[in-house]
C-alpha positions in Angstrom: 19.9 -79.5 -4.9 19.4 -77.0 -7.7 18.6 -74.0 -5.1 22.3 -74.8 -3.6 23.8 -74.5 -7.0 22.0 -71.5 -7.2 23.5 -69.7 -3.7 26.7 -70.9 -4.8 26.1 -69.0 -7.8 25.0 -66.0 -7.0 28.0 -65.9 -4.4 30.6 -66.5 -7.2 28.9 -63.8 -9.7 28.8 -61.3 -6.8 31.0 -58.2 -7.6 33.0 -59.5 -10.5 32.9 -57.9 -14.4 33.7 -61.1 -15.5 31.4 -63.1 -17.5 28.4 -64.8 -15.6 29.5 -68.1 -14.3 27.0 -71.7 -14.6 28.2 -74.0 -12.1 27.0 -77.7 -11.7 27.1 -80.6 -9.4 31.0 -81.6 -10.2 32.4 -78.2 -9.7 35.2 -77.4 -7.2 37.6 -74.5 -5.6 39.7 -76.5 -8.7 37.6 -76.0 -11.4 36.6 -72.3 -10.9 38.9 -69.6 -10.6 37.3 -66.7 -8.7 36.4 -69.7 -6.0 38.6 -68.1 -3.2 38.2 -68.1 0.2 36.3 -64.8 0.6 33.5 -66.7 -1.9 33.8 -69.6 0.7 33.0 -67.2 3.4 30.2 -65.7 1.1 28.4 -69.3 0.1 28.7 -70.2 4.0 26.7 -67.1 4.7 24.5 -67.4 2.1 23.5 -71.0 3.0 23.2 -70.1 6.6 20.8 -67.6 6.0 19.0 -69.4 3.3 18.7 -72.2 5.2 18.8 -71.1 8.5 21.7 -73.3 9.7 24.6 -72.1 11.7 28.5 -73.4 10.5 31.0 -73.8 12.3 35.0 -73.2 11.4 34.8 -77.2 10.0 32.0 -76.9 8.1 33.4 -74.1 6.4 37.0 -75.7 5.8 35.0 -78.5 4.2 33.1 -76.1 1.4 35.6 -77.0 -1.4 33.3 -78.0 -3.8 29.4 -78.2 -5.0 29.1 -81.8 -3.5 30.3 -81.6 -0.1 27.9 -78.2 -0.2 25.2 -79.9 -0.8 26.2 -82.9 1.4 26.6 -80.4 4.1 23.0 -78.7 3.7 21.5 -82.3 3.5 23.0 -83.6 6.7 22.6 -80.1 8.8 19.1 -80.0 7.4 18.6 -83.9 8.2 20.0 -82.9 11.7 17.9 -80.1 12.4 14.5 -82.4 11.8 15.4 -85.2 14.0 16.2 -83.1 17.0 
């Protein structure tokens, strides 16, 4: 869980001046700012390649907060085992 926060992370801090953000499990596209759909785009591509999973145009539609991220990466990575 925590290396998810962390790629979310990262992906928000990215390119910004703004102070260094610290994200946690209840965080949302509502509770942070500078979470726009460019970061969305950004933590998609980051979890992909961290975790080697492809998304598709749902999966990204449903990366609106730090829950349903993680949720995601458990049941993709859950997926990927059992096949």
């Amino acid at each position: 869980m925590q290396t998810v926060i962390d790629v979310i992370c990262d992906a928000l801090n990215v390119g910004t001046n703004e102070e260094i953000l610290t994200i946690d499990i209840n965080d949302s596209v509502d509770t942070i700012k500078r979470w726009d759909s460019l970061v969305t785009v950004s933590i998609a591509l980051a979890i992909s390649s961290k975790f080697g999973l492809e998304l598709d145009i749902d999966s990204l539609e449903e990366m609106t907060s730090v829950k349903k991220i993680i949720s995601l990466v458990s049941e993709s990575h859950n997926n990927k085992i059992t096949e």
